[in-house]
DRENTIPA-638660 format. One record per atom (N, C-alpha, C, CB): atom name; chain; residue in one letter; residue number from 1; x, y, z. Coordinates in steps of 0.2 Angstrom, whole numbers. Glycine has a CB too. Layout:
! residues N
+------+------+------+-----+-------+-------+-------+
! site ! unit ! code ! pos !    c1 !    c2 !    c3 !
+------+------+------+-----+-------+-------+-------+
!   CA !    A !    A ! NUM !     X !     Y !     Z !
...
+------+------+------+-----+-------+-------+-------+
***
This chain:
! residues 41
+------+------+------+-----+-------+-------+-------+
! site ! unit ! code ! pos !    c1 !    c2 !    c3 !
+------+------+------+-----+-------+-------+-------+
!    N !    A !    X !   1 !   460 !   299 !   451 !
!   CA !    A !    X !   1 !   460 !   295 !   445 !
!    C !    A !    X !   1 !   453 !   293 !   443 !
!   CB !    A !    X !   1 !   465 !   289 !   446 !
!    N !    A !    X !   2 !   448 !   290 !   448 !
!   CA !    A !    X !   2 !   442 !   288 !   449 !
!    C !    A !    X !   2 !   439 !   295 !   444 !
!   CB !    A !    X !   2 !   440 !   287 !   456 !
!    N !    A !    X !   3 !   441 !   300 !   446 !
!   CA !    A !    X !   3 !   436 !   306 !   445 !
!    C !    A !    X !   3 !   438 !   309 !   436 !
!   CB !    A !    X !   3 !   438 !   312 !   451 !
!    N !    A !    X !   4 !   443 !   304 !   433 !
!   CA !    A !    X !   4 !   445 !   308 !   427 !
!    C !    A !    X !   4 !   441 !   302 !   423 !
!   CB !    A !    X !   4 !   454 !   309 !   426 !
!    N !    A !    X !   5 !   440 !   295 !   425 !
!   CA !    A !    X !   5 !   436 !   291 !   422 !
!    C !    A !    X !   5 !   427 !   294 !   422 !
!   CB !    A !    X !   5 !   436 !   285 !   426 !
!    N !    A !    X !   6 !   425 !   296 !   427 !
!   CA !    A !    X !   6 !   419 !   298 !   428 !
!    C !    A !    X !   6 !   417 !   303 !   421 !
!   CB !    A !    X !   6 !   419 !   302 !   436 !
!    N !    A !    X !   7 !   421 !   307 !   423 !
!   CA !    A !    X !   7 !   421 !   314 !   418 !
!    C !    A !    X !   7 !   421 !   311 !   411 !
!   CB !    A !    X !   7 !   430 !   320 !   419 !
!    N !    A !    X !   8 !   424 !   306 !   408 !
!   CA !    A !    X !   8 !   426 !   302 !   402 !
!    C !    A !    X !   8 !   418 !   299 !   400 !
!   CB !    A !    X !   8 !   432 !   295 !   405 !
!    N !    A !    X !   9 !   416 !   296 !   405 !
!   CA !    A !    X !   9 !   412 !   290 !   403 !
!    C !    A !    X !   9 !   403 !   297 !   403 !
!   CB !    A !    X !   9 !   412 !   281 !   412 !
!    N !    A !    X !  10 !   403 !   303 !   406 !
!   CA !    A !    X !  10 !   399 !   309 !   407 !
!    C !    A !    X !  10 !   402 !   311 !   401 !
!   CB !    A !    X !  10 !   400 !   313 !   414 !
!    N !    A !    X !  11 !   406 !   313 !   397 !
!   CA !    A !    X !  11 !   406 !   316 !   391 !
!    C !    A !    X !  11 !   405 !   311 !   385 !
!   CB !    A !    X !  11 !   411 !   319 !   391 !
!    N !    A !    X !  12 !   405 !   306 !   386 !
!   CA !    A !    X !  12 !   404 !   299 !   383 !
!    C !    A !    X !  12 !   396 !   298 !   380 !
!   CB !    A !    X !  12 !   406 !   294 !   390 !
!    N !    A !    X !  13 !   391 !   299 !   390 !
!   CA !    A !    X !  13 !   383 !   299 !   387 !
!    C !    A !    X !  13 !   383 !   305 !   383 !
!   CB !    A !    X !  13 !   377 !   300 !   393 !
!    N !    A !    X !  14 !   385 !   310 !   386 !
!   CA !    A !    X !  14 !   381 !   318 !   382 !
!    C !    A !    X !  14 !   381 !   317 !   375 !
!   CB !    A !    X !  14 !   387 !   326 !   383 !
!    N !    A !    X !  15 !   387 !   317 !   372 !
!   CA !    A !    X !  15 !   391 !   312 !   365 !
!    C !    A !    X !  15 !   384 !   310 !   363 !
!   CB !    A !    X !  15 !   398 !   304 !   367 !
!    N !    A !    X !  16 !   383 !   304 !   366 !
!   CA !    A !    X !  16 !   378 !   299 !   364 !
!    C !    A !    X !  16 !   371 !   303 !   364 !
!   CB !    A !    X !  16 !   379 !   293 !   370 !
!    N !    A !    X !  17 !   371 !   304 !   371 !
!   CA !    A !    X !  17 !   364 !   307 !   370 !
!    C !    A !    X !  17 !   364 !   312 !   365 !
!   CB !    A !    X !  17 !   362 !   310 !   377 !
!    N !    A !    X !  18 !   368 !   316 !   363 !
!   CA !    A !    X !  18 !   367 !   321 !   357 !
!    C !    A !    X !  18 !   365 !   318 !   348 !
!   CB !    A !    X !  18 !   374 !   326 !   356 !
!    N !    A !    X !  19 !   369 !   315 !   348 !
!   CA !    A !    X !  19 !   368 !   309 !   342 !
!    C !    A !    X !  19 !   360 !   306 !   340 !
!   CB !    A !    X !  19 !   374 !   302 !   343 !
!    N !    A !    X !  20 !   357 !   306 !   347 !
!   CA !    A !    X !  20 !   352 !   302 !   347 !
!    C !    A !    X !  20 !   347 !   304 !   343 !
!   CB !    A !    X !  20 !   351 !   301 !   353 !
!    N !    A !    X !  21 !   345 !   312 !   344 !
!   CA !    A !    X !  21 !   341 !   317 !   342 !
!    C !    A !    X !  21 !   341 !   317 !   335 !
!   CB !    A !    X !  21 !   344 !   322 !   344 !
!    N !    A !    X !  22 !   350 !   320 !   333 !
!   CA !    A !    X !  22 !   349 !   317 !   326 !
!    C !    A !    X !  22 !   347 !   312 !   322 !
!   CB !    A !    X !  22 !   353 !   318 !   324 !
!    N !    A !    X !  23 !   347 !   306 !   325 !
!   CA !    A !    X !  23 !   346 !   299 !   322 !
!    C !    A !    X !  23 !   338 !   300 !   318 !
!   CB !    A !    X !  23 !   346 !   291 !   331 !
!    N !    A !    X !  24 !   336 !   301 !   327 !
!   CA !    A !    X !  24 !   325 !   302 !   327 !
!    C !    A !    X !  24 !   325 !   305 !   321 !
!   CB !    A !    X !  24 !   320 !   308 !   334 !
!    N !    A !    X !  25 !   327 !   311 !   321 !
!   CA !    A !    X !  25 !   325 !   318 !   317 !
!    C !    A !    X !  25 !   325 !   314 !   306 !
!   CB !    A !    X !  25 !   336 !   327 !   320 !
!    N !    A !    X !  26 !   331 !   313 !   306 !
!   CA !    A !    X !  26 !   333 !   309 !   300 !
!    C !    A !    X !  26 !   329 !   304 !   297 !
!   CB !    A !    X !  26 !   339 !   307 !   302 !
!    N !    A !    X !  27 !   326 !   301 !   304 !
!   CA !    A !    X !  27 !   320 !   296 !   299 !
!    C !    A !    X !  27 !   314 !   298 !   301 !
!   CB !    A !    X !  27 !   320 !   287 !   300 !
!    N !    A !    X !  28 !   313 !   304 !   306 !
!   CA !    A !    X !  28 !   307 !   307 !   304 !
!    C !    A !    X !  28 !   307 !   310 !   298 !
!   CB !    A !    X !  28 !   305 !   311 !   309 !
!    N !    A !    X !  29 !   312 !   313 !   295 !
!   CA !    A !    X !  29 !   309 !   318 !   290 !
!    C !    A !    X !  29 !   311 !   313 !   283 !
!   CB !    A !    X !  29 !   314 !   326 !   290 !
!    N !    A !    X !  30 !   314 !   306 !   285 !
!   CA !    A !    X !  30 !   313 !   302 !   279 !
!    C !    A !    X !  30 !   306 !   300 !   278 !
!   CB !    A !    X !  30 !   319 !   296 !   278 !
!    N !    A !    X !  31 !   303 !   297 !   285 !
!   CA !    A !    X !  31 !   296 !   294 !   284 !
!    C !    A !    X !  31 !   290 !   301 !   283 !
!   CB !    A !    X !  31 !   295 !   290 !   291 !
!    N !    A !    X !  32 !   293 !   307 !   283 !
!   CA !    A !    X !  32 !   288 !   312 !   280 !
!    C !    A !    X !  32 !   288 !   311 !   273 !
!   CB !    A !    X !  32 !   290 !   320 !   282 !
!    N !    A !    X !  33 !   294 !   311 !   268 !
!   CA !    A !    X !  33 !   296 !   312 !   264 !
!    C !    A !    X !  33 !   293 !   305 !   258 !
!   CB !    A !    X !  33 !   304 !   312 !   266 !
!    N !    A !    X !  34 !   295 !   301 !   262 !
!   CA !    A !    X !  34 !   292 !   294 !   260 !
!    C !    A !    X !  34 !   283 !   295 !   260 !
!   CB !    A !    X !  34 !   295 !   287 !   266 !
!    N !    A !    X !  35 !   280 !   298 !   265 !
!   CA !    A !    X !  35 !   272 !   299 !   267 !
!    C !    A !    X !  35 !   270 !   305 !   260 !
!   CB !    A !    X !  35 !   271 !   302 !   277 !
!    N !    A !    X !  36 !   276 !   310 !   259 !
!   CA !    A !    X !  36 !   273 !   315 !   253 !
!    C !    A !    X !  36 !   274 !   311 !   247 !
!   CB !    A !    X !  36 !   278 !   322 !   252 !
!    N !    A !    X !  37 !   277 !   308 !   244 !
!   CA !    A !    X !  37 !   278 !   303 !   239 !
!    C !    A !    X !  37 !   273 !   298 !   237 !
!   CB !    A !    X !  37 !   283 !   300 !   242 !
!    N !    A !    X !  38 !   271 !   297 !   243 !
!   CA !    A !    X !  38 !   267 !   289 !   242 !
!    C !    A !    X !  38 !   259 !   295 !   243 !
!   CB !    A !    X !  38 !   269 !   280 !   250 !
!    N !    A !    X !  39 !   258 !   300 !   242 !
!   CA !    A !    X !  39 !   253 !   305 !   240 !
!    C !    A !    X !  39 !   253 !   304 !   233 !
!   CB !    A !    X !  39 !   254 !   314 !   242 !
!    N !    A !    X !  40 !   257 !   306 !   228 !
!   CA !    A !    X !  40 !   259 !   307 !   223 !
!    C !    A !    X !  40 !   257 !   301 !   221 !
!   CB !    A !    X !  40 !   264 !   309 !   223 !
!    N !    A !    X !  41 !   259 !   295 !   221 !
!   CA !    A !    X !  41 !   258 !   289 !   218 !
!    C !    A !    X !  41 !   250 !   285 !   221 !
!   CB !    A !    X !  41 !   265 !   284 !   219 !
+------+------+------+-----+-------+-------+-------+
***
């Protein structure tokens, strides 16, 4: 039983840890985006 929680709370980080990436990625390329922009003006 212990070992079905394990497995749970381990698919649980991966989950997480994958989401994480996208998060970074999303406001790097907004703060590029914003950094091309404020070229322009």
């Amino acid at each position: 039983m212990v070992k079905y929680i394990y497995i749970y709370i381990y698919i649980y980080i991966y989950n997480f840890l994958k989401v994480i990436p996208n998060i970074y990625s999303q406001i790097f390329k907004g703060q590029i985006i914003s950094t091309k922009l404020s070229y322009f003006y």
